[in-house]
C-alpha positions in Angstrom: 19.9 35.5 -23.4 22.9 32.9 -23.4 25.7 33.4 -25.1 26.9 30.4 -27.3 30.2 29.0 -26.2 32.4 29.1 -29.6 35.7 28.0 -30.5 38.0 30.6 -31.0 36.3 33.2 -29.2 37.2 34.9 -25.9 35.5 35.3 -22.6 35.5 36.9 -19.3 35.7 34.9 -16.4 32.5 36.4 -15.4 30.9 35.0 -18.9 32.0 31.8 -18.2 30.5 31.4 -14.9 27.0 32.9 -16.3 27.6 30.0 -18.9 27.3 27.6 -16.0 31.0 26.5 -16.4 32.9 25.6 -13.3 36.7 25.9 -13.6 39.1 23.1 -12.5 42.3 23.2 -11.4 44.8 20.5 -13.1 49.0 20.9 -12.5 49.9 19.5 -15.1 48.7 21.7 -17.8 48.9 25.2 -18.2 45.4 25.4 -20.0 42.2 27.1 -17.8 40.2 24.2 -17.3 36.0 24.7 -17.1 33.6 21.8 -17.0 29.8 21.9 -17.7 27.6 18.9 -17.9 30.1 16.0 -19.5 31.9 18.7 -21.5 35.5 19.6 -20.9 36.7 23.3 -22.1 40.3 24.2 -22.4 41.4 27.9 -22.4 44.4 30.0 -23.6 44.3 33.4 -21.3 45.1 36.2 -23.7 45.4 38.9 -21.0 44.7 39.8 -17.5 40.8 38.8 -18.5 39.5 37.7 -21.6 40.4 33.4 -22.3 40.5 31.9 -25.4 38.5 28.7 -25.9 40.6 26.0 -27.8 39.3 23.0 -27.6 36.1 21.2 -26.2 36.0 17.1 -25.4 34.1 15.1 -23.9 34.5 14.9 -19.4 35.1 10.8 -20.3 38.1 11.5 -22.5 39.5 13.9 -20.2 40.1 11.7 -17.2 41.4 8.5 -19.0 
């Protein structure tokens, strides 16, 4: 069973990548970046493992 992807919730990398999520490198913030279909995920890491997700927007509004 899935887990659901929530807001304010923390995940292991290993979570996200059973999600599906593919992670993204981008300089010029200091966020973890994870895309999935033509979703954009932004995560806090709050230690060596676990990542916060902040903030989810749509892959179009990302790249503007």
């Amino acid at each position: 069973m899935e887990a659901i992807i929530q807001v304010d919730k923390t995940f292991s990398l290993e979570e996200l990548a059973r999600q599906g999520l593919k992670q993204r490198d981008v300089k010029e913030l200091s966020a973890k970046i994870f895309i999935k279909g033509d979703k954009v995920y932004f995560f806090d890491q709050t230690d060596n493992k676990r990542y916060r997700l902040y903030s989810v927007i749509h892959k179009r509004s990302f790249f503007l």
